[in-house]
C-alpha positions, 0 to 999 in steps of 0.5 A: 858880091860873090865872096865867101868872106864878105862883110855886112855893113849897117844901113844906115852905119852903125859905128862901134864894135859889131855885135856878131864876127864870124872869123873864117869859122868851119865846123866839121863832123868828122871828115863831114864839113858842115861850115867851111871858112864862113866870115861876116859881121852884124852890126847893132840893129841889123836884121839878117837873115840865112837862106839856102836849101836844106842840109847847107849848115843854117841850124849849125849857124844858129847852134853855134850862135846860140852856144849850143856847139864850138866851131872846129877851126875860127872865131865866133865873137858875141860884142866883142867877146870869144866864145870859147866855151858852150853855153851851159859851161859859162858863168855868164854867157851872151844874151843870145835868145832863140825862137824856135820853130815849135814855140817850146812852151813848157805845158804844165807852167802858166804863160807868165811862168812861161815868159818869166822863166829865166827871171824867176830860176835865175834873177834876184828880182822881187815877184811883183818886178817879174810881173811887171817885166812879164806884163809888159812883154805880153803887152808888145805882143797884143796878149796881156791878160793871159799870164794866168792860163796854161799854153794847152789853152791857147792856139797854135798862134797865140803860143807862138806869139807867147815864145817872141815875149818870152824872148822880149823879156827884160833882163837886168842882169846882163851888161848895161848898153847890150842889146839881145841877139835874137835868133829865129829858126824857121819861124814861119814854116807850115803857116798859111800866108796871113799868119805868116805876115802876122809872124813876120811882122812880130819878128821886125816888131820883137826885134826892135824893142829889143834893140838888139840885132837878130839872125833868122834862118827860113826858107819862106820868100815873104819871111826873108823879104820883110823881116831881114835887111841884110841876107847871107846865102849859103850852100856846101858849107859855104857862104855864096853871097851876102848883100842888102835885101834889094840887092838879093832881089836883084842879083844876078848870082847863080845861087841867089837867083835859083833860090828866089826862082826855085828853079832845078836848073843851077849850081844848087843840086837838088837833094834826093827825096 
């Protein structure tokens, strides 16, 4: 399919209000458009992931979703609420979580203190609760016994890997029944392949203990293949196509099909380096 509207359905169905709805949303910098009428839906559970080349408005997908900007024109509905207003101006925002690309651990905190951040500035919870939610991220991620050291002594891996617990944590002041919206920016980029398959697996793994939906922004082919179920193609602001990861495989789309290929010849015009 070919349509700048399209919807992603669940496989297999999921029944209920989507977890994610962009409505015709555009986002615009002055008489720059980074966004232009972007429409689809993400059900719970669903794996998505944004591709496209540089410069197409992946990051602005997640800043927005993450609450970071508001859209110039449409709709962005987190369970079926209107996000209205920024992050930081809501009284109790969507459990959105990002993952960056830097795992953006903090140097002078231990790892518990890391992965228990948000628990420890904004819960009620008793020290021994924190522990125990914190003890049982790290564990999901192969690295419980680590609370007590400081990320500076840790590799590159292992923090990574710190940063999908700390989006794994439990937090019992949102809504019971709402699972997190997990967002992964560029997760694997500049990893060799065996710690991209590590990471990648991380992701499907993180993604379904928290049982919640993700959306992940990467450029790297294996990332997309085994980590997503549905994929959105984007490019000048625009959503190209979106269908089932066996469908991206097999499309015949233009901009699909230069994108898996890597190919100069195409719609997608190269950006000048």
């Amino acid at each position: 399919m070919n349509n700048s509207k399209a919807s992603l359905t669940p496989s297999p169905p999921c029944k209920g209000q989507p977890v994610l709805e962009f409505g015709n949303l555009s986002m615009r910098w002055g008489s720059n458009t980074v966004l232009d009428g972007i429409s689809l839906t993400l059900q719970e559970g669903e794996r998505l992931a944004v591709v496209g080349p540089s410069g197409t408005g992946k990051s602005t997908v997640l800043r927005i979703l993450a609450g970071l900007l508001l859209p110039s024109e449409g709709e962005l509905r987190i369970n079926g609420i209107a996000q209205r207003y920024l992050r930081i101006d809501q009284p109790r925002p969507p459990d959105v979580r990002l993952v960056f690309q830097n795992p953006a651990l903090l140097g002078s905190l231990t790892v518990g203190q890391n992965v228990g951040f948000l628990l420890y500035r904004h819960s009620r919870l008793p020290e021994r609760e924190i522990r125990a939610r914190v003890q049982k991220a790290l564990e999901a991620v192969g690295l419980l016994g680590i609370e007590t050291m400081l990320p500076g002594e840790l590799s590159g891996g292992m923090q990574k890997r710190v940063s999908f617990a700390r989006a794994l944590i439990d937090d019992p002041s949102q809504s019971s029944g709402q699972h997190p919206l997990l967002l992964f920016d560029e997760p694997t980029a500049g990893l060799d392949p065996v710690a991209c398959t590590r990471i990648e697996d991380l992701i499907v793994t993180t993604s379904r203990l928290a049982g919640g939906c993700s959306v992940v922004v990467s450029h790297v082919m294996s990332t997309i293949l085994r980590c997503a179920q549905r994929v959105a193609m984007l490019y000048d602001g625009r959503l190209q196509w979106c269908g089932s990861i066996e469908e991206f495989e097999q499309t015949a789309n233009p901009y699909v099909a230069q994108f898996r290929s890597g190919s100069l010849q195409g719609p997608m015009q190269p950006t000048e380096l």
